[in-house]
C-alpha positions as CSV (number, residue, x, y, z in Angstrom):
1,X,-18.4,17.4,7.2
2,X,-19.5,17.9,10.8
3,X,-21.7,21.1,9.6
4,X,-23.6,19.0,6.8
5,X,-24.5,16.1,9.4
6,X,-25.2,18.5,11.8
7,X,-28.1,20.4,9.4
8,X,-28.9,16.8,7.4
9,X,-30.3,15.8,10.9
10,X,-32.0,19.2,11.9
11,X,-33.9,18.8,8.5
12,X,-34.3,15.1,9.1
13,X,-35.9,15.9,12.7
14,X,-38.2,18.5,11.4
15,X,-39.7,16.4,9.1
16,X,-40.5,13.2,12.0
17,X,-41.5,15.8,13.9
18,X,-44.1,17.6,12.0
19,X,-45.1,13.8,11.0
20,X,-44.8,12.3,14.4
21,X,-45.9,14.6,17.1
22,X,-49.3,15.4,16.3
23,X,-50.5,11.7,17.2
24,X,-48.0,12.1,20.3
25,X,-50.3,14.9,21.2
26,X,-53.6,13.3,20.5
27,X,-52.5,10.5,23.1
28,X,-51.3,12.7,25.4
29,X,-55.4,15.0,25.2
30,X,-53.7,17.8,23.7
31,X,-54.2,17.9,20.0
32,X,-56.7,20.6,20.4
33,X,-54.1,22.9,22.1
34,X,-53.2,25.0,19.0
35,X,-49.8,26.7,21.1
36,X,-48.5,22.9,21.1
37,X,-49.6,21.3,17.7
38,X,-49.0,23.2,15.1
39,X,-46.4,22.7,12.4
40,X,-44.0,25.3,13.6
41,X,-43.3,24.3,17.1
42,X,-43.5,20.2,16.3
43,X,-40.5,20.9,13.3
44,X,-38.7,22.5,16.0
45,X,-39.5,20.5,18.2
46,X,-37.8,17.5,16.3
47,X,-35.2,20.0,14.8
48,X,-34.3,20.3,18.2
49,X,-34.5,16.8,19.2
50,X,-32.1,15.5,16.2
51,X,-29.5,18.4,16.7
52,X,-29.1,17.5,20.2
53,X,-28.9,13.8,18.7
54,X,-26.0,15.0,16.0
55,X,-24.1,16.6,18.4
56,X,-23.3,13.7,20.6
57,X,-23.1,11.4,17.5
58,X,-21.4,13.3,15.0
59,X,-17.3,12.1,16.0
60,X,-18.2,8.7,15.8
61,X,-20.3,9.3,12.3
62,X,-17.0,10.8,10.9
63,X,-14.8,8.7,12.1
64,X,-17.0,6.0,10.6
65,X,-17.3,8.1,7.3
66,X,-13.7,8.2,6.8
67,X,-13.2,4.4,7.3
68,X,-15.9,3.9,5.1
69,X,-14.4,6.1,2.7
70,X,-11.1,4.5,3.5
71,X,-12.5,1.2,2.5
72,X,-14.1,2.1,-0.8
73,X,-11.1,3.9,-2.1
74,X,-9.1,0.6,-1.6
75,X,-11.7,-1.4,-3.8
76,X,-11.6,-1.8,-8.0
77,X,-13.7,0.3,-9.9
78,X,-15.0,-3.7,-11.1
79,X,-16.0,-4.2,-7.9
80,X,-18.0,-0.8,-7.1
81,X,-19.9,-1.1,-10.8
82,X,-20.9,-4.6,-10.2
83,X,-22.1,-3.9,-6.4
84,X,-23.8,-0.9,-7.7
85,X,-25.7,-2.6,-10.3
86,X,-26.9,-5.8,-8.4
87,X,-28.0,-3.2,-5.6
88,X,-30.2,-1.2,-7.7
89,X,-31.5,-4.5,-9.1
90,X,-32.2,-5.4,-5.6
91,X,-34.5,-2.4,-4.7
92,X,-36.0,-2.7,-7.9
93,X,-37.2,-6.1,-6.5
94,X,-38.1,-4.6,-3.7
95,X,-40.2,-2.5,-4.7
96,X,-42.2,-4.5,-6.8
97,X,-42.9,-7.3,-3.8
98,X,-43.6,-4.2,-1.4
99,X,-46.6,-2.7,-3.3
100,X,-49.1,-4.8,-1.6
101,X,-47.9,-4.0,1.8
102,X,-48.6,0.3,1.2
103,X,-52.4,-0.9,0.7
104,X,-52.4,-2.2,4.4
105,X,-54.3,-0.2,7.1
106,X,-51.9,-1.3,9.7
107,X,-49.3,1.3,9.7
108,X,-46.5,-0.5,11.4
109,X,-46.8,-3.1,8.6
110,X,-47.2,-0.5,5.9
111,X,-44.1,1.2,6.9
112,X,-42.1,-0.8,8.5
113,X,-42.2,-4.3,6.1
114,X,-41.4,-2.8,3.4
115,X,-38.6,-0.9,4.5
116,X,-37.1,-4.4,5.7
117,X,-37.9,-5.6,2.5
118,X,-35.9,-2.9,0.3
119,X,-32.7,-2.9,3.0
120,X,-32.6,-6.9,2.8
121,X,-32.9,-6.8,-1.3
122,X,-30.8,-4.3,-2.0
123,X,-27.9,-5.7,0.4
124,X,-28.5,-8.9,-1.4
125,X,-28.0,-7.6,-4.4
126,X,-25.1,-5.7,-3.6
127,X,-23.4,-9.1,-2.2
128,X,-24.2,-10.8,-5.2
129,X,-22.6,-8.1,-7.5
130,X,-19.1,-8.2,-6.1
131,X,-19.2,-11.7,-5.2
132,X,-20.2,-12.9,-8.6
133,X,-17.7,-10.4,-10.5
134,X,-16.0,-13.0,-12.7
135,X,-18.7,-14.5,-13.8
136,X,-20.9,-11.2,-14.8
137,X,-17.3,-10.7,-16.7
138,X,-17.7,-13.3,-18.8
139,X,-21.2,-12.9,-19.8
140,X,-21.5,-9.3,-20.7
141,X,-17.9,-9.2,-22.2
142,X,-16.9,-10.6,-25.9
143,X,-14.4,-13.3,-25.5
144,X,-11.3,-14.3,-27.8
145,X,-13.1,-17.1,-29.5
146,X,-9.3,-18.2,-30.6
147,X,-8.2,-18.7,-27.3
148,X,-11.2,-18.4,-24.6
149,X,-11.0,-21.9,-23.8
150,X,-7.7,-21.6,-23.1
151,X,-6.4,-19.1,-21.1
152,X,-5.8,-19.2,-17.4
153,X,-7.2,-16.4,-15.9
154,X,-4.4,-14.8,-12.6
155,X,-6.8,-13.7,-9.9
156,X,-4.9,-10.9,-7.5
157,X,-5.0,-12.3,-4.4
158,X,-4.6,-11.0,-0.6
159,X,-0.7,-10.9,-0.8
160,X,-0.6,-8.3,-3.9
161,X,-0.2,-5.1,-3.7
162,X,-0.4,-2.9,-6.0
163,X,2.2,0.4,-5.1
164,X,5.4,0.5,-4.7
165,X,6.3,3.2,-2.6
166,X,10.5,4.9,-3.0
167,X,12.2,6.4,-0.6
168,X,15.1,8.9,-1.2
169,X,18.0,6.1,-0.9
170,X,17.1,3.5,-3.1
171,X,16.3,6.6,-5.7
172,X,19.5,7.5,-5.3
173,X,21.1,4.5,-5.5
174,X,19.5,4.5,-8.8
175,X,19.3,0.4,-9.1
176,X,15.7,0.7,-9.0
177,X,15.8,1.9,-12.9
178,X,17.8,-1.7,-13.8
179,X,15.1,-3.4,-11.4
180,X,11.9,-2.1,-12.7
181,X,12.7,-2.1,-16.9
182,X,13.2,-5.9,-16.3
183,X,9.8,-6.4,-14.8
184,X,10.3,-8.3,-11.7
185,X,8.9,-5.0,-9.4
186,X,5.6,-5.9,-9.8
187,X,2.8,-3.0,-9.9
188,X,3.1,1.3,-10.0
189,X,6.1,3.0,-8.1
190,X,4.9,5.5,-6.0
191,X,7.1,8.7,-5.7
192,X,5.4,10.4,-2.8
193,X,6.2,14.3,-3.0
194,X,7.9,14.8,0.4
195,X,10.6,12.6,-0.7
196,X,10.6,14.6,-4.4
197,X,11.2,17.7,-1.9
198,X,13.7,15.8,0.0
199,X,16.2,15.1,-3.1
200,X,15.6,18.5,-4.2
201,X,16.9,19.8,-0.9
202,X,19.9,17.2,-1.4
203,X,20.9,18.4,-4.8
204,X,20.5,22.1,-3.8
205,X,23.2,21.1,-0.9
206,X,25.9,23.4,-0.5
207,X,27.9,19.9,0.0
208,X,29.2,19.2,-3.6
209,X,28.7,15.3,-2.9
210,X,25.5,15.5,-1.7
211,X,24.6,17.9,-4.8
212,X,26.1,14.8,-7.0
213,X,23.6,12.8,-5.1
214,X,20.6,14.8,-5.2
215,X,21.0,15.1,-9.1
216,X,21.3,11.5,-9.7
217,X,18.4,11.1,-7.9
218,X,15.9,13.4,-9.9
219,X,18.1,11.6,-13.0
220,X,17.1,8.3,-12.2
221,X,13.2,9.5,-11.4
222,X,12.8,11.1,-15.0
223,X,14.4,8.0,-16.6
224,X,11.8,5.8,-14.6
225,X,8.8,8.2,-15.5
226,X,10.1,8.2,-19.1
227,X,10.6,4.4,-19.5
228,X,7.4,2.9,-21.0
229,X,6.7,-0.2,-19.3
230,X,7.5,1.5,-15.8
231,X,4.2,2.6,-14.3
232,X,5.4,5.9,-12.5
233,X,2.6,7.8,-10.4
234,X,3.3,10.7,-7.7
235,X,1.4,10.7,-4.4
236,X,0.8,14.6,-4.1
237,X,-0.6,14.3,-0.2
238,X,1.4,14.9,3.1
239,X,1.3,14.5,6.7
240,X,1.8,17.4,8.0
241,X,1.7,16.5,11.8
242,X,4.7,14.4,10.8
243,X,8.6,16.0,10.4
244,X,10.6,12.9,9.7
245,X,10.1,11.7,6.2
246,X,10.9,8.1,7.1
247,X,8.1,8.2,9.2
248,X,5.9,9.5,6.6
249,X,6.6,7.0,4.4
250,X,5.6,4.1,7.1
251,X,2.4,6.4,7.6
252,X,1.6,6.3,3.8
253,X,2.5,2.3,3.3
254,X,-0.3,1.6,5.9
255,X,-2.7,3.9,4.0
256,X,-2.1,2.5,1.3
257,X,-1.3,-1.0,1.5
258,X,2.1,-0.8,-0.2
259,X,5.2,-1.9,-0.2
260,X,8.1,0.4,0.5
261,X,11.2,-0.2,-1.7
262,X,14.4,1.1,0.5
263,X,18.3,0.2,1.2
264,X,17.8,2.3,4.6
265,X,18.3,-0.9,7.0
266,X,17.1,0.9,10.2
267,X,13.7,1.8,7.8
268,X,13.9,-1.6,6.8
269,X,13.9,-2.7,10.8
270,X,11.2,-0.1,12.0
271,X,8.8,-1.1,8.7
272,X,9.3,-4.7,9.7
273,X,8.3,-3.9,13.2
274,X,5.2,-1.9,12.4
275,X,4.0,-5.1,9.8
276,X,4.8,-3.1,6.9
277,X,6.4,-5.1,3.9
278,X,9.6,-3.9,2.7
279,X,11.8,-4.8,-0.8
280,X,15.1,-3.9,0.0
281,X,17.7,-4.0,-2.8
282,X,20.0,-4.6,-1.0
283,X,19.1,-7.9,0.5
284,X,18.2,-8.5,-3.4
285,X,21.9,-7.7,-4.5
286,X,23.0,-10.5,-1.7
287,X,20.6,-12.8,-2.9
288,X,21.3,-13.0,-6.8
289,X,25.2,-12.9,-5.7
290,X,27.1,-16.1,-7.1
291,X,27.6,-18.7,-4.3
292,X,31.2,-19.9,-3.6
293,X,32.2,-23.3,-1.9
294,X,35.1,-23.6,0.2
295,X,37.3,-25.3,-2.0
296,X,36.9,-23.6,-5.1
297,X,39.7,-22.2,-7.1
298,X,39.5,-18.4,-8.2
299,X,41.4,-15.7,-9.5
300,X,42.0,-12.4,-7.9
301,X,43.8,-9.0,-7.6
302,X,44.8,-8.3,-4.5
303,X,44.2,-4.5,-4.3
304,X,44.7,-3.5,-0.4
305,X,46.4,-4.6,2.5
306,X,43.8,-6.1,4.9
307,X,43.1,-5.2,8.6
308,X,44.5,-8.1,10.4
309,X,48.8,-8.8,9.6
310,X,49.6,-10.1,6.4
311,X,46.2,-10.2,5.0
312,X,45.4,-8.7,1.4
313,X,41.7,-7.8,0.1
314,X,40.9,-8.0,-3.5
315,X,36.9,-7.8,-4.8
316,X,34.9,-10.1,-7.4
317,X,33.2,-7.7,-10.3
318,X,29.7,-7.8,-8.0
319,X,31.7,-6.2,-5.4
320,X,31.6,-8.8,-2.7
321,X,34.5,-8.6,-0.7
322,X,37.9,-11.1,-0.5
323,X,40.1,-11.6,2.2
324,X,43.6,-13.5,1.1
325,X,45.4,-14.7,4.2
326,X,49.3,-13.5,3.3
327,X,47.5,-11.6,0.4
328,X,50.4,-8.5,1.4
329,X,52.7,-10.4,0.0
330,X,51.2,-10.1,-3.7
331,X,50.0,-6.5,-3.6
332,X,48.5,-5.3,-7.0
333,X,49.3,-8.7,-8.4
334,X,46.6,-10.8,-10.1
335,X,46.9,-14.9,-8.3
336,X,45.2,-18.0,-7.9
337,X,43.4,-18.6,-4.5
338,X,41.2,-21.3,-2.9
339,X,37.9,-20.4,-0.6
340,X,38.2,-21.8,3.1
341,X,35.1,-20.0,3.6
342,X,31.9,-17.6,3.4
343,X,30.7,-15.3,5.6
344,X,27.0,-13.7,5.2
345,X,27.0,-10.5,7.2
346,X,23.8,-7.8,6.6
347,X,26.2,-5.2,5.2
348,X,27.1,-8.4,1.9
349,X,28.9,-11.0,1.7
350,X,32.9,-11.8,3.0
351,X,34.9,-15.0,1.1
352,X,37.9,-16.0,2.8
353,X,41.1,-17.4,0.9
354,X,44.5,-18.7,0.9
355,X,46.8,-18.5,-2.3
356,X,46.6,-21.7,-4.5
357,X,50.4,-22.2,-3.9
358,X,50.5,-21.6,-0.2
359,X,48.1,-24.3,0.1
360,X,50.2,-26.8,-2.1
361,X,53.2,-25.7,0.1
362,X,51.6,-27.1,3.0
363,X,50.3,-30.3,0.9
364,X,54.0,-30.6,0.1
365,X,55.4,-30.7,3.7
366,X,53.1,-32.9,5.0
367,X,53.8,-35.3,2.8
């Protein structure tokens, strides 16, 4: 890119020169000097001039370029036609009121005005294109005469976005499949190929359970890619001054302006830091969990003893976690307890218990 600025401007240079110089010359007395104007010395002259220029320029014209670039890939292909159109309307109207500015004998004015005139018009038109988009919609394009009048339109706003970017553990985990075929991920799920790579390493493991894991993995990617109303894309670029594929996925979120979908927490805590959003499943899992008030009567199996004395552990079908104070005492056995109380930790959620007929017990000697 450097190399095509680099000779755009050389040509560019020649040209102003070989236009330019000779009238320099004739202020300066030396337009009859036929070693200093002549066409070959004043385009290189101005070749010269502009390459020079390039060369101190040409970093902050690609680094420009690319957030230009940057910017345009992130808009709609709506909002590109539209611009394009109302610009090329715009010039079209400049050029027609610049016309009788080229008959002018004052040069500044016949060059300069309507240059002014074309730049202002065509930016115009360009603002009006993509600012207008909705409404050049709905001339141009048939409407439902059943039900134009009423349908409410759902404008995308700031807060969308439209990828959904997986990492390796919440593949894996493989309730991203459930998730997505009942719609509530909004958008495309973005499989980037460095984490493709990564559960392929995982299920070529020498380490039978992470072999298990790897293969359920690539399982639950070619059940999402074959599931119809799960838009599935790949991302096939990398970062190559990057090792860590955690970080690579932060790296791509910002490109993109996605969303990364994880159950890693410390990804979860180093994307919120860095401002990028995160989904993570297991904060969803916690969330849709049934909520118990101490008080309320349920029944259990008490399936472990617990880690402080005479405690037992049993587990609701979701998986959240029970602790039955003298719970030992009815190992394996199904009972009857009442909640005291809930504790919300970021690894789930803990309920703590008593047996229904302990409690009575003490009801009974206090009266």
């Amino acid at each position: 890119m450097k190399k095509v600025y680099h000779t755009i401007l050389t040509i560019l240079g020649g040209g102003i020169g070989v236009s330019l110089l000779p009238e320099i010359w004739e202020g300066l007395g030396l337009d009859g000097n036929r070693y200093v104007d002549n066409f070959i010395v004043n385009s290189l002259i101005g070749a010269g001039l502009f390459y020079l220029l390039s060369l101190l320029t040409g970093n902050r014209f690609i680094s420009q370029y690319k957030k230009l670039e940057e910017t345009i890939s992130k808009k709609s292909s709506q909002y590109l036609l539209f611009g394009s159109i109302g610009a090329i309307i715009g010039l079209l109207l400049g050029v027609l009121m610049s016309v009788p500015f080229y008959n002018m004998e004052i040069k500044l004015i016949r060059d300069i005005i309507p240059a002014l005139i074309l730049l202002t018009l065509g930016f115009l038109g360009f603002r009006i294109g993509t600012t207008k988009m909705d409404d050049w919609r709905k001339l141009f394009m048939p409407k439902n005469k059943k039900n134009a009048d009423d349908v409410l339109e759902r404008k995308v706003d700031e807060t969308f976005r439209k990828y959904k970017i997986l990492d390796t553990s919440v593949i894996i985990d493989g309730r991203i499949y459930d998730i997505a075929k009942t719609g509530f991920v909004e958008g495309t799920l973005l499989i980037p190929n460095f984490v493709l790579y990564e559960l392929q390493y995982i299920a070529d493991s020498g380490d039978s359970l992470k072999r298990v894991r790897g293969r359920r993995g690539l399982d639950i990617l070619n059940a999402l890619q074959k599931e119809e109303s799960v838009d599935v894309e790949m991302y096939d670029g990398d970062f190559e001054d990057i090792t860590e594929v955690d970080s690579k996925l932060i790296r791509l979120a910002k490109l993109l302006d996605g969303v990364l979908v994880t159950n890693d927490y410390n990804l979860n805590k180093v994307s919120e830091f860095q401002n990028v959003p995160v989904l993570n499943i297991n904060a969803l899992a916690n969330a849709v969990k049934p909520v118990v008030i101490p008080g309320e009567n349920m029944r259990v199996k008490v399936v472990k003893a617990g880690t402080e004395r005479q405690q037992g552990v049993a587990y609701l079908d979701d998986g959240t976690m029970i602790v039955v104070e003298d719970g030992q005492h009815y190992m394996n056995k199904e009972i009857e307890v009442v909640v005291t109380s809930a504790l919300q930790t970021a690894a789930g959620r803990m309920i703590f218990a008593k047996p229904v007929h302990a409690q009575r017990s003490i009801m009974e000697e206090n009266k």
